[in-house]
N, C-alpha and C positions, 0 to 999 in steps of 0.2 A: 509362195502360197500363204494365204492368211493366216495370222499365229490363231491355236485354239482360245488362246484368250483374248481374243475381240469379239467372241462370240459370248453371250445373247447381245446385240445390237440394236439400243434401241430406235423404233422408229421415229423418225422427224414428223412435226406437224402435214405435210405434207403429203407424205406417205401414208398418216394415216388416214388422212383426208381420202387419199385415193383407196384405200384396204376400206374403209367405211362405206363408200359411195357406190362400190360393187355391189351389186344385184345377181340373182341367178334371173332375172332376165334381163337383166343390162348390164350383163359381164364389164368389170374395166379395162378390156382387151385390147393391147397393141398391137398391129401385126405390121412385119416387112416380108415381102415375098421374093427370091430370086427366081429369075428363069434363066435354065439352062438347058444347054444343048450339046449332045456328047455322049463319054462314059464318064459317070459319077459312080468313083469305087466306094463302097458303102464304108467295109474296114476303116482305110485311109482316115474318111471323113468322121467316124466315128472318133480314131485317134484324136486328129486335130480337134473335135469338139471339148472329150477330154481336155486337152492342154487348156484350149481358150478358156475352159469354165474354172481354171484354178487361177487365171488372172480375174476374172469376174464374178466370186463367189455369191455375193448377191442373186445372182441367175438361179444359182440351184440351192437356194434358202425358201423355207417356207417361214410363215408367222405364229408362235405361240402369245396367246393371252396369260400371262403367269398371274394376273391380279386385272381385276376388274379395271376395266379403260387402260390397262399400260400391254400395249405390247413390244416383239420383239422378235427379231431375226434370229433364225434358226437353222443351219447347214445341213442339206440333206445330205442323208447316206446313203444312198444309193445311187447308181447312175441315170440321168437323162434318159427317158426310154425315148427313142428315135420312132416315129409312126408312121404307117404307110400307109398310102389311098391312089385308089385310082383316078387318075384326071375324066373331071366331069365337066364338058363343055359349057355346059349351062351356068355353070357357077366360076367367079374368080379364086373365091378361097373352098376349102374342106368345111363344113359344116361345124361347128364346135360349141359345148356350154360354156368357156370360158374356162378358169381357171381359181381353183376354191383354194387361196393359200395356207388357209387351215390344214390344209390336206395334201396339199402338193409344191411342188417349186413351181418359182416362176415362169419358166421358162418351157415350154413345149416347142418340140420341130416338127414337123409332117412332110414327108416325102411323096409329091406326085407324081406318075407317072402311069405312061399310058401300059405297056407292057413289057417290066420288067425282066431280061436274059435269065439272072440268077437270081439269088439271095444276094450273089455279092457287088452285082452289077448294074446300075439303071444307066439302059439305052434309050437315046434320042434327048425329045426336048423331059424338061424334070421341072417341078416349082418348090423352092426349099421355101415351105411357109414357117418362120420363126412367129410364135404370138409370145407376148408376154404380158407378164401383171404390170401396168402401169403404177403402180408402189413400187416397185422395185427398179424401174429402168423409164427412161423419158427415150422420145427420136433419136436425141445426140448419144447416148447412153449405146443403144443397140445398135445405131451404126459404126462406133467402135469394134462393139463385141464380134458382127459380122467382118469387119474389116481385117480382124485377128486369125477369126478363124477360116477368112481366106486363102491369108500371108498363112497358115499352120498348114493347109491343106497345099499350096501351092511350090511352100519350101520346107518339110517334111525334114530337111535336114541339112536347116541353114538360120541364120538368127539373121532376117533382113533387117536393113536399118530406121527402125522406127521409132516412135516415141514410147519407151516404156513404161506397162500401167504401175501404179505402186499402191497394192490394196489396202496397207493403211492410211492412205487418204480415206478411206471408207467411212472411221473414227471421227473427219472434220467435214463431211459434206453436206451438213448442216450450216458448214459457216462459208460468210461471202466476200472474204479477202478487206476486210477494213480490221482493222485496230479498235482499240474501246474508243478512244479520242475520236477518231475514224468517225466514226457511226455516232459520238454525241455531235461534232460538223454537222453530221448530213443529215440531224434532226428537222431542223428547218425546211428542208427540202424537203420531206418526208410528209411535212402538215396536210400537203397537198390531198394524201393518203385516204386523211380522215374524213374529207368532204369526197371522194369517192364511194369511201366503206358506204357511208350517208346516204349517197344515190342509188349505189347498191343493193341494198335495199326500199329505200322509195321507189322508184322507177318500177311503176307495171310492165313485164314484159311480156313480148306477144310472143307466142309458139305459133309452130306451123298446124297445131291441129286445135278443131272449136276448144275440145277436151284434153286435160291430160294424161298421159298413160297409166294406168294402175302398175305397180312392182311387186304387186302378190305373187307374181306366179313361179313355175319352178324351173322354169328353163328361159330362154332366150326366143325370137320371134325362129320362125322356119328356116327362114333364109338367112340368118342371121352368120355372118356379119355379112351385109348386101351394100356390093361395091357397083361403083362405074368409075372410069377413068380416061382418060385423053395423055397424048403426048404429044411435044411440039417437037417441031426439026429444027439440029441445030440452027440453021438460016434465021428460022424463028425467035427461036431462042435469044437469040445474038442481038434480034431486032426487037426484043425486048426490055432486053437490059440499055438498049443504045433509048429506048425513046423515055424508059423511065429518068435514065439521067436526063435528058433533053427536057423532061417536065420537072425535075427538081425534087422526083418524089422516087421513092422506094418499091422494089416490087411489091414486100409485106402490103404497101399502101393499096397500090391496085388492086390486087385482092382482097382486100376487105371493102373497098368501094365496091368493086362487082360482087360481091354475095350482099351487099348490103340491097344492093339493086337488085340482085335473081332473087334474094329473099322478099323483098316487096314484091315483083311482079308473080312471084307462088304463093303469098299471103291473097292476092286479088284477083287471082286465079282459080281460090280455093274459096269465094267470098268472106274472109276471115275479116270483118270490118271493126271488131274491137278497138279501142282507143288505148297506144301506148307506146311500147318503145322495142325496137327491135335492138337485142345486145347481141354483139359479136364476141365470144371470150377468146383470148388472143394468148398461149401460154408463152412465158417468157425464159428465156434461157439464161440463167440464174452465174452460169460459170465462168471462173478467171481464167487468166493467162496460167495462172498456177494446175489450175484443172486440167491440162493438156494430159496428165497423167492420171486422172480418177479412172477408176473402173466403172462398166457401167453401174449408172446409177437414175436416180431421178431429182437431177436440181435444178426443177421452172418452178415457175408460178403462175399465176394467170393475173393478166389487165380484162378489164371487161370497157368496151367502146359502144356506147349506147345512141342511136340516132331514131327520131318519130318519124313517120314515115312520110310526113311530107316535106321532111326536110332532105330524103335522099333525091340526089338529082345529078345526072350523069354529066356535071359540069365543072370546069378549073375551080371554082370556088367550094366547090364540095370535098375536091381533091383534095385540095390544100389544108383545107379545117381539119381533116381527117390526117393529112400529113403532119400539122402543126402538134396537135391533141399526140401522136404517137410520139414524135419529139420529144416534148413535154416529158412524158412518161420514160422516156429513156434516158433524158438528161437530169432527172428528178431523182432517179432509181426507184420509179413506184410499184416495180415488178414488186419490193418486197414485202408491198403493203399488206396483198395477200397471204402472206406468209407470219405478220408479224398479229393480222387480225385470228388468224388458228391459232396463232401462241396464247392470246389475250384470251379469247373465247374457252380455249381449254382449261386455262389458269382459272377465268373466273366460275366458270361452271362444271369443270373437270373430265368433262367429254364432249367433243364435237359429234358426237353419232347423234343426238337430236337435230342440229342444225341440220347435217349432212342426210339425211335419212327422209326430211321433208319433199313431200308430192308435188312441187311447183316447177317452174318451169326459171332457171338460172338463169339463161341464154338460151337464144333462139339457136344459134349455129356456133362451130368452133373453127376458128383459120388458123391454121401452122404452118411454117416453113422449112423444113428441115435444111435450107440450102442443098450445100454440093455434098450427097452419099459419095463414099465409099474412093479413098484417098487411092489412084491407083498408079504412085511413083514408080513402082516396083512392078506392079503387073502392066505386063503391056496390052497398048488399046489398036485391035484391029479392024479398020471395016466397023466400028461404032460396036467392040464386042470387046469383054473385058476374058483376055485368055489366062485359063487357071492351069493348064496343062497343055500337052501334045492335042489329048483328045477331049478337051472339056473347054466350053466357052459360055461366057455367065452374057447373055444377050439383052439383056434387061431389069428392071427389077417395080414395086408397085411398096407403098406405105401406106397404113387404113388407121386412122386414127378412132380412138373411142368416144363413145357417146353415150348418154346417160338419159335418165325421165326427163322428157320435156324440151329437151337438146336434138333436133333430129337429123342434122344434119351435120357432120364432123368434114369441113375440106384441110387435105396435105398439098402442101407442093412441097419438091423435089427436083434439085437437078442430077441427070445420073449420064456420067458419058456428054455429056456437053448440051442433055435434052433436057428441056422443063416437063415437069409431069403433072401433071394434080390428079387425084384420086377423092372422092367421095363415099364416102361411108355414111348411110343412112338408114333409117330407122324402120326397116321394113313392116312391123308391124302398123305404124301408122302413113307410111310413105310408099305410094308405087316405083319402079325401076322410073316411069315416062316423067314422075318431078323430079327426080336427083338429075336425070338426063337433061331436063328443061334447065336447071343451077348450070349444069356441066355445059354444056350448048354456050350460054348465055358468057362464063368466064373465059370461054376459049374466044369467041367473037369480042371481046372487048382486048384481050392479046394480043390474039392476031390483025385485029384491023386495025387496033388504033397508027397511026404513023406518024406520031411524036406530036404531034398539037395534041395541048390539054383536050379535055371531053367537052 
């Protein structure tokens, strides 16, 4: 468990990026959802959450302001309250304002279910919605956390063989495994950095709506958080991965060419004809080999890939720019340009909350890929079902990424069980369910049809 003196912990640029950027009506809200089907014993799982959250302390910390612009991680005292609702057809997730870490831990769970036996019992199918403060935990982060408190729920009274967290890493997850030497090397690379920041700001970007949303108000939209989602079959799946190698490009790549395209075709659909740039931000997964043992946490950053709109065109050459450009970025390490421009922006003016707090519009849309959830050496896979017990089988699961002013459209993918998934999280106040569906339609037909010739 974490010694008490690592506590107050300050937060990383990053983190506060994300603690600032929160809105009560654009919560910075994570969510991963399971669905299960079974008896899920409440007790049991309460237990196991216990254990997991003393490897993940993080989870159940809230932030104090001790002095103007410094904050700091703070370990709640009390337990996780566990929440219950009844599954509401209409909706994928529980209705929620987010999560004020002034005032609460990161971490919230909600248990659906259609009609529960006992207090201590949910029969049939169940949705364990985990949301979290995106300050406190990235994708990779809460797929651990879940991962743990599987293996706790599933072997109650056995130490399976896995990789152990060690939460004083907690203390260096601000650093990104180079050396001082290290890091003056990769200056050079790094230059590339400063002619992005540059663009970053130059570049007009275009939103999906004439206007931007106001962030006066005190809650979140109605529906909020308003998902759609798609899953492919393995078969799919498989023939995915076979024709992205065959074109020499990456799945990340694909997906960001097809939102680049469902985003023009919803831009001219909407007659949105301003003159600019449509940005894709692309968060990037910050962590080493040494990280296999951090607790969750949150260490990306974001690349931002900017394309005008008559340059998007569903062909090899487009591919490939878009391929090359992400290369570029990976082989440069310019993930950590973002992260090194909050250090400088802070330093020189000692709070990013002006930058962060601006009514413009960042990026048009966000793509992430969380890869392959939820490691299952240990639990066995039946019938494309991940089994936790005798009487519980975890059948699936859904990730909803967060969105912000001017951002309307957040896509995940995920593989889970051998299935790709993407999930859409959009901005219901200014977005109908029939254009997230229209994004969604449009990424699944460029998956599933293409058959290995470039576009």
């Amino acid at each position: 468990m974490l010694a008490p003196n690592f506590f107050p912990l300050r937060l990383t640029p990053f983190e506060e990026y994300m603690l600032l950027d929160s809105r009560p009506v654009y919560p910075m809200s994570c969510f991963i959802v399971l669905n299960l089907e079974g008896e899920l014993r409440i007790t049991p799982f309460e237990n196991a959450l216990q254990k997991t959250l003393e490897k993940h302390p993080l989870l159940n910390c809230s932030v104090d302001e001790t002095a103007k612009n410094r904050f700091f991680w703070q370990p709640n005292r009390r337990k996780i309250e566990i929440l219950r609702s009844g599954r509401d057809a209409c909706r994928k997730l529980p209705r929620t304002k987010g999560i004020d870490l002034f005032r609460e831990p990161a971490l919230k769970i909600t248990l659906c279910n259609e009609k529960p036996d006992s207090a201590e019992v949910f029969s049939g199918k169940t949705e364990v919605v985990f949301e979290t403060h995106h300050s406190a935990c990235d994708g990779s982060g809460m797929s651990r956390f879940i991962e743990d408190l599987l293996y706790e729920y599933a072997f109650p009274n056995q130490s399976p063989k896995r990789q152990p967290v060690e939460t004083e890493r907690l203390r260096h997850r601000n650093q990104f495994g180079l050396s001082f030497l290290e890091t003056i090397r990769n200056l050079p690379k790094q230059c590339g950095g400063f002619r992005r920041a540059w663009l970053f700001f130059a570049h007009k970007i275009m939103p999906l709506t004439a206007e931007i949303p106001k962030t006066n108000g005190n809650e979140p939209a109605e529906d909020f958080p308003a998902v759609v989602s798609c899953e492919l079959s393995e078969e799919q799946t498989q023939n995915v991965r076979r024709n992205t190698k065959q074109q020499g490009i990456t799945l990340n790549d694909m997906l960001l060419c097809g939102t680049f395209d469902a985003v023009k075709s919803l831009q001219e659909a909407k007659s949105i004809t301003e003159k600019g740039f449509i940005r894709i931000a692309v968060p990037t997964n910050l962590r080493t080999p040494e990280d296999a043992s951090l607790p969750a946490a949150n260490k990306v950053s974001m690349v931002f890939i900017d394309r005008k709109r008559k340059d998007i065109q569903q062909t090899g050459r487009f591919y490939r720019l878009v391929h090359q450009e992400m290369q570029h970025i990976k082989h440069c390490r310019l993930g950590w340009a973002f992260i090194h421009g909050l250090t400088v922006y802070k330093w020189l003016f000692g709070s990013i909350r002006n930058m962060v707090r601006r009514e413009c519009c960042w990026a048009t849309a966000t793509v992430s890929n969380l890869g392959i959830l939820f490691d299952t050496a240990e639990l066995p896979v039946q019938h494309g079902r991940i089994k936790l017990d005798d009487t519980l089988e975890m059948t699936g699961a859904e990730t909803v990424p967060p969105i912000r002013c001017g951002t309307s459209l957040g896509i995940c993918a995920f593989t889970c069980m051998n299935k790709l998934k993407i999930c859409i999280h959009y901005d219901a106040g200014v977005l109908i369910k029939d254009d997230a569906e229209a994004v969604l339609r449009r990424l699944y037909r460029l998956l599933t049809e293409n058959n290995g010739n470039s576009p």
